[in-house]
N, C-alpha and C positions, 0 to 999 in steps of 0.2 A: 237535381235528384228527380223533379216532377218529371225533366224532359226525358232523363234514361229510362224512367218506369215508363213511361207512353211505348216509347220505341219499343222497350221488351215486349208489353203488351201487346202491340200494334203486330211485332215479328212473328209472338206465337198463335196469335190471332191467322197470320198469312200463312204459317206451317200448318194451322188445321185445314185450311182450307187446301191447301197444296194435297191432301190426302187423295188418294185414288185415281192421279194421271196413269195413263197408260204406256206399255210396255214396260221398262226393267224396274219391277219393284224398290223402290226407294227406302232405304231408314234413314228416319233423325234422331240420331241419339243426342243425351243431352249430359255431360258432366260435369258438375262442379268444380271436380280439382283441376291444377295448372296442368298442360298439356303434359309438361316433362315427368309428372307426379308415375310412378310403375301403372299403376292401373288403366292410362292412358299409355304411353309409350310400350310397354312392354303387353299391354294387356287390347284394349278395342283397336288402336292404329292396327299392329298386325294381323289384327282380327279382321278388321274391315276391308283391310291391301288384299289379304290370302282368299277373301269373301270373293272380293267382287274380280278376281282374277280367273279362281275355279269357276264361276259362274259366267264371264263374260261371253256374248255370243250362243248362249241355250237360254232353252224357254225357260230354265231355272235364275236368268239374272237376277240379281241384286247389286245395287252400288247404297253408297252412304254420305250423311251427312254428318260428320262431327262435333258435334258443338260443347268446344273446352273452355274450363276455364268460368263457369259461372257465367256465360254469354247469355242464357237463356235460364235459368233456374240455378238458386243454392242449394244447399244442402238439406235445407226444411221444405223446400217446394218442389224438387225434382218428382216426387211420386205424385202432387198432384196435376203434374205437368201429363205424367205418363196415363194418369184415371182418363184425364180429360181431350187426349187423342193431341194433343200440344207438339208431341214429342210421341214415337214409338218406343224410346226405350231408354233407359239411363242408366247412373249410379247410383243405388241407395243403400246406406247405412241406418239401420233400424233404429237405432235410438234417436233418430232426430225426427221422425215419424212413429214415436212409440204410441200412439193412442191408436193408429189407425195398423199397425204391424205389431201390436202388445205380444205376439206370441215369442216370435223371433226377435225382439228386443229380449225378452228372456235367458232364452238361450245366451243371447250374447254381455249378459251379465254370469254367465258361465267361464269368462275367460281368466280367472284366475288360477282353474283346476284343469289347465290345457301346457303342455311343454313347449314347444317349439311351431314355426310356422307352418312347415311341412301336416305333420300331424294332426293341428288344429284344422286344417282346410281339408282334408280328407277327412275328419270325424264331422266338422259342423256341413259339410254337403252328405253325407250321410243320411246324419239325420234332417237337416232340412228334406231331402228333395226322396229321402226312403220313406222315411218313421215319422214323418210331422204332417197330418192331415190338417190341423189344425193352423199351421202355418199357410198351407194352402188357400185353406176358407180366408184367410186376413187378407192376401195377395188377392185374391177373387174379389170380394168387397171392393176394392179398390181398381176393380178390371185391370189387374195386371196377374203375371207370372214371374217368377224367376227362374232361371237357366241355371244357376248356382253362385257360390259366393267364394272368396279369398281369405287371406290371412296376411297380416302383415312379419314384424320381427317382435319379440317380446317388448312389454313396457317396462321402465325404468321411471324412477322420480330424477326428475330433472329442475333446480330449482335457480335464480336470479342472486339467489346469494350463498355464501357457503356453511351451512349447519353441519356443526360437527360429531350430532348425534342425532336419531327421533324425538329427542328432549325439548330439541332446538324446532322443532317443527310447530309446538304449539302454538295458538294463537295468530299463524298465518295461513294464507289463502291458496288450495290448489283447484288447479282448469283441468278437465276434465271432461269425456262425452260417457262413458259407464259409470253408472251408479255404485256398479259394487265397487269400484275404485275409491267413489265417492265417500260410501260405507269406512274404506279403511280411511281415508283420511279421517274422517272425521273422529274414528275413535283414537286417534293422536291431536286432537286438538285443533283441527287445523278447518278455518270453515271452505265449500265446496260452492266451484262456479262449474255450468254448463256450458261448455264450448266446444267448436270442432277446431280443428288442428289449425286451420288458414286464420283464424281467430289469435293464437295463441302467443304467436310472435309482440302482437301490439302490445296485449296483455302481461306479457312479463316486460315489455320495456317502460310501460307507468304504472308497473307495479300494480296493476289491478289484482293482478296474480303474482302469488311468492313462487308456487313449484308448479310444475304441469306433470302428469303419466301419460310418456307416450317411447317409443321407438328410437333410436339414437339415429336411424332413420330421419328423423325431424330436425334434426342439428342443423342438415345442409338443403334438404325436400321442401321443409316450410320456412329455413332460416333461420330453427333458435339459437344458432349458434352466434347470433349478434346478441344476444341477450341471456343465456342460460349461461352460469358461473361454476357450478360443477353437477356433474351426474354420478348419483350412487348406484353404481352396479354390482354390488354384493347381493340385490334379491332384484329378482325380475320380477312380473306381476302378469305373465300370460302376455297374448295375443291376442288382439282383437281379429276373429273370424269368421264374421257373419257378413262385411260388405255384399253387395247383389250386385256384382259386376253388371248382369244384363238381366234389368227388370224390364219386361217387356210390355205394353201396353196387351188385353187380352182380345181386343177384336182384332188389332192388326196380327198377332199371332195367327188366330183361326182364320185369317184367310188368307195366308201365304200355304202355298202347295205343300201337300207331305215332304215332298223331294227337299224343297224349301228349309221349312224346317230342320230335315234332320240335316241337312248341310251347314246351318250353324250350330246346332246341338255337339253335330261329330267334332267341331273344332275347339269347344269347351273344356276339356279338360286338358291341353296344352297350354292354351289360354291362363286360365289359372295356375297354372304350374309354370309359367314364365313370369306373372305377377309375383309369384310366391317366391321365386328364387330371386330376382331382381329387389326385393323389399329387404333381403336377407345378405345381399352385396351391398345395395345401398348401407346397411346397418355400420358396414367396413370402413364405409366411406363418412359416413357422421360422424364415427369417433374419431378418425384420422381430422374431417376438417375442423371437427369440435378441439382437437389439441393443437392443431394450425393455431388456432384462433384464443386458445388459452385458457379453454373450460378444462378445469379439475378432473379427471376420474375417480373415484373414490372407493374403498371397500367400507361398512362400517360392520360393528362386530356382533357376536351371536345374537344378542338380545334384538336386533332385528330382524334377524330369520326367523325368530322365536317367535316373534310379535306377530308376526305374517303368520305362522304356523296356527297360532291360537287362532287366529281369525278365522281360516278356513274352516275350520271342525264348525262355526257357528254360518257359515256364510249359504250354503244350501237352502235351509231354515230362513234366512234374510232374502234370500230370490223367491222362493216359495210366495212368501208373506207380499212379497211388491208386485207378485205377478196376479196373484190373488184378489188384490185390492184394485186393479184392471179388467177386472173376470176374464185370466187366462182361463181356458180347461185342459183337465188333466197335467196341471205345475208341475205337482210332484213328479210323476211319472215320464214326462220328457225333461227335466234337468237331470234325474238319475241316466237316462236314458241318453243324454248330452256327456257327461262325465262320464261314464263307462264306455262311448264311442272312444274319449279320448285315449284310452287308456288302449282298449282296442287299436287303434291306430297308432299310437306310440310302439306297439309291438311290431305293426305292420311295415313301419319305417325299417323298426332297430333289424326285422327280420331281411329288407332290404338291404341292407348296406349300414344304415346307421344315417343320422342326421349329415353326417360330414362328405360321405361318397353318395348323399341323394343329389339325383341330377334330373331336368325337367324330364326326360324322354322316361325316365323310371317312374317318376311321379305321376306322369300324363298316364302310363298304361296300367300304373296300382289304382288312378281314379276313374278310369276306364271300368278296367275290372270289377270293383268291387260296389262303383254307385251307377253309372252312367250307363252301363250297361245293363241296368235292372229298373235306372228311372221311368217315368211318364211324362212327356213333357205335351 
């Protein structure tokens, strides 16, 4: 363990210094998840092939450096990889950095009052990158920026053994990375561990964890399907939609050429919109390999929607109060501000086509239109 920490050290030690050779400007991105995970395969690879091909041979080059798979930084250190010029850019998920990104951790304990993928990633780049100055300032403290963020498929409880009601849920333990998740567990009795998804598989197979909320997505992505014994899908629980596909370190930002810039900016909203349908296919394929393999589907009956229902009416009021107790400013007013994007956007889909005939090239030019063309980046 001593030796692999040297080496990392010792590597992102050589990536700073590697900074500022001459000719085609270089990135080193840095990301946690397994290379096949959407937000790499479908999301930066293509990103970085279409980069450095538009750009090859003009004074606008750019090529890249990849680095998947936790090679360089997890998922708690990737942003201070990016502060401290380690790395130009990466993946981060705000609640694994919430002290230092409290705003948009916020937000993203808004994903229970969110429908679908599509929508959630078009309201929460909205308001990030429109309506959240205050998001800004957290990224800035930390010299970085972000270019915008994704969505995955709804969450679902997914548990190691079969409960055949929320009765049955008391008294054990679910994995989890959003608090307000954590929130509803907890008021079924069940106590709440902190974890990200690469985590979750070990966790339910010695029982450190009874259930996880995540994506059916994760069946076959992170493997719970060696370990998860049924999923109840009669209530979903939102989308998490806040990932920062490309947080960008802020000096190396300002000193790549305008041209520069807006050459990976323009390619941004495809980008995401290939993430966000590939997370949404993957979802196909969880269930399919999760019944390959003998996990349960389940429905249970009203008194769980119900339960979920109650929750929500108090769960505003419960983000408020935790964002508060971090000294967000102005709580109130960007979770309203969050939730009515959604809802906004839910329109904007249904007015497209509807969830089922949204296809990337629709989605790339509705996130065009309505954020990306208005942003500052």
């Amino acid at each position: 363990m001593i030796t692999r920490m040297w080496i990392a050290s010792g590597l992102a030690s050589a990536l700073i210094a590697m900074a500022g050779d001459a000719g085609a400007v270089e990135w080193k991105y840095s990301s946690w998840t397994p290379p096949m995970a959407p937000n790499n395969r479908a999301g930066t690879v293509p990103l970085f092939d279409l980069i450095t091909k538009e750009t090859k041979g003009t004074p606008n080059e750019m090529t890249f450096k990849n680095f998947m798979g936790a090679q360089l930084f997890n998922s708690h250190t990737t942003l201070a990889g990016i502060r401290d010029g380690a790395v130009d850019a990466g993946v981060i998920v705000p609640q694994y950095t919430a002290a230092e990104l409290k705003t948009q951790t916020m937000l993203g304990e808004t994903q229970p009052f969110n429908r679908d993928g599509w929508s959630a990633a078009g309201a929460s780049n909205d308001v990030l990158l429109l309506s959240c100055p205050e998001c800004v300032e957290d990224y800035a403290k930390n010299n970085a920026l972000t270019l915008g963020v994704y969505a995955g498929s709804p969450f679902v409880l997914q548990c190691a053994f079969e409960p055949k009601s929320m009765a049955e849920l008391r008294g054990r333990k679910a994995a989890g990375g959003n608090p307000s998740l954590s929130r509803w567990a907890s008021s079924h009795g069940m106590s709440t561990l902190q974890m990200g998804p690469a985590d979750m598989l070990q966790a339910l197979q010695r029982r450190t964890a009874d259930c996880i909320f995540g994506p059916k997505e994760w069946l076959f992505g992170y493997g719970l399907k060696d370990a998860v014994k049924q999923v109840v899908e009669s209530q979903t629980f939102g989308t998490y939609a806040q990932v920062a596909l490309m947080t960008v370190n802020k000096n190396f930002w300002t000193k790549l050429t305008p041209a520069q810039r807006g050459i990976v900016v323009k390619h941004m909203p495809a980008t995401i919109a290939r993430v966000v349908n590939t997370y949404l296919s993957n979802d196909v394929r969880g269930e399919k390999e999760g019944k390959e393999r003998g996990v349960k589907f389940v429905k249970w009956g009203a008194d769980w929607a119900n339960a979920w229902q109650a929750f929500l009416t108090k769960e505003p009021t419960n983000i408020r109060e935790a964002a508060e107790k971090r000294d967000v400013k102005n709580a109130e007013k960007l979770i309203q501000a969050q939730i009515a994007a959604y809802k906004k956007w839910e329109g904007i889909i249904d007015k497209a086509g509807g969830m089922a005939n949204m296809t990337e090239i629709k989605f790339a030019n509705l996130l065009q239109e309505h954020v990306y063309s208005k942003a500052k980046f």
